[in-house]
C-alpha positions in Angstrom: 88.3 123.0 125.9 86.4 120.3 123.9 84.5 123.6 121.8 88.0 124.8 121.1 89.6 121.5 119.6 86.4 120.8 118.1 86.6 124.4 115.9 90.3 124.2 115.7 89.8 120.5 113.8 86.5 122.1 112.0 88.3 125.3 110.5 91.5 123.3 109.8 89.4 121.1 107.7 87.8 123.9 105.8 91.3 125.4 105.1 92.4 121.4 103.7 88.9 121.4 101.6 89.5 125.1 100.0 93.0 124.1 99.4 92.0 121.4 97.2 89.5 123.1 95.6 92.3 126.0 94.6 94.7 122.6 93.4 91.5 121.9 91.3 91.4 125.4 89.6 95.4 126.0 89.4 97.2 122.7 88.9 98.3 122.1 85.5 97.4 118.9 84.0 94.5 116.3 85.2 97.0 114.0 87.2 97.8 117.2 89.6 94.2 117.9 90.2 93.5 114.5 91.1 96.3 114.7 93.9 94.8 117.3 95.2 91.0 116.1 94.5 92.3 112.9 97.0 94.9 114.3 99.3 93.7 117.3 100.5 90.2 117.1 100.6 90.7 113.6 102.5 92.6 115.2 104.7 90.6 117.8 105.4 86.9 115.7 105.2 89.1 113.8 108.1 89.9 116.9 110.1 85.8 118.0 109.6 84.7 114.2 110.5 86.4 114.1 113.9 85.4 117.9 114.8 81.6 116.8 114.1 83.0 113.9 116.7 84.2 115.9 119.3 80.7 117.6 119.1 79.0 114.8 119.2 77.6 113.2 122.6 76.0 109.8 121.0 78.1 107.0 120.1 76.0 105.7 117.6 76.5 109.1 114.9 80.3 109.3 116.1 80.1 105.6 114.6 78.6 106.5 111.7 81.1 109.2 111.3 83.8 106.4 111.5 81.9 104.9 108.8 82.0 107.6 106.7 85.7 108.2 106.8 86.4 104.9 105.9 84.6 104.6 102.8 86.3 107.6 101.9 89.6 106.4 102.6 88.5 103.4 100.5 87.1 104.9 98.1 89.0 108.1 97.1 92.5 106.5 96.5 90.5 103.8 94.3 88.5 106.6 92.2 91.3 108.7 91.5 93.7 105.5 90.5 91.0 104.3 87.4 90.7 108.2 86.8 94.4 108.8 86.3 94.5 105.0 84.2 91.6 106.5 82.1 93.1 109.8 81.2 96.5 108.4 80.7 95.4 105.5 78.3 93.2 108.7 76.5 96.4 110.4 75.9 96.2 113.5 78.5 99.6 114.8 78.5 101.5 115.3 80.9 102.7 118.6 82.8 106.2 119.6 81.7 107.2 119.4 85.3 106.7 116.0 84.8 109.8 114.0 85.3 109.5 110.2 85.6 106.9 108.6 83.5 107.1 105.2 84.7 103.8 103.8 83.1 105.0 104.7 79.7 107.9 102.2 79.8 105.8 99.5 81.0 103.2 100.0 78.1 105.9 100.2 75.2 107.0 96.9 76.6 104.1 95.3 76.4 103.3 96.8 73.0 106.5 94.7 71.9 105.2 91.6 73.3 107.5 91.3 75.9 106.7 89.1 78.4 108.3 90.0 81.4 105.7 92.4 81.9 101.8 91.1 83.0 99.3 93.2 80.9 96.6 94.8 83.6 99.3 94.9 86.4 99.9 98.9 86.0 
């Protein structure tokens, strides 16, 4: 029973990872591939991560394991936030799909000095 959750997690992994990669190829504009660049292949590194677990007899590599998918937690959301900043502030446009821009308001405010907003809060 344990082989059978343990393949069921691994595939279901590998189906999140080649999703993302297909978001990478097909989305539109660089703020869509970065959703999929984080979400799915989080998702589905987490779904590979506790498979490898279930395999796993020692608790010190299911611990390192753990390890692993917290940096990733920490560290994907993080990436792909100064990524979207940076391609934003380079003047990427956006998809046409795109409906709510809420960054641009918040920049044209501060270009007019308004103070209300906190430069570097975005």
């Amino acid at each position: 029973m344990r082989e059978i959750l343990a393949s069921i997690l691994l595939l279901s992994g590998v189906a999140f990872v080649l999703l993302a990669g297909i978001g990478l190829q097909r989305f539109p504009d660089v703020f869509a591939r970065m959703h999929a660049a984080t979400k799915a292949a989080t998702l589905g590194l987490l779904l590979v991560l506790a498979g490898t677990a279930l395999q796993l007899s020692s608790p010190g590599d299911v611990a390192k394991l753990v390890l692993v998918a917290g940096l990733m937690f920490v560290t994907a959301p993080v990436g792909a936030h100064m990524v979207g900043r940076a391609a934003y502030r380079a003047g990427n446009e956006l998809s046409p799909e795109t409906s709510v821009d809420e960054l641009a308001d918040k920049l044209a405010a501060e270009a007019k000095g308004d103070r209300t907003v906190e430069p570097g809060t975005d």
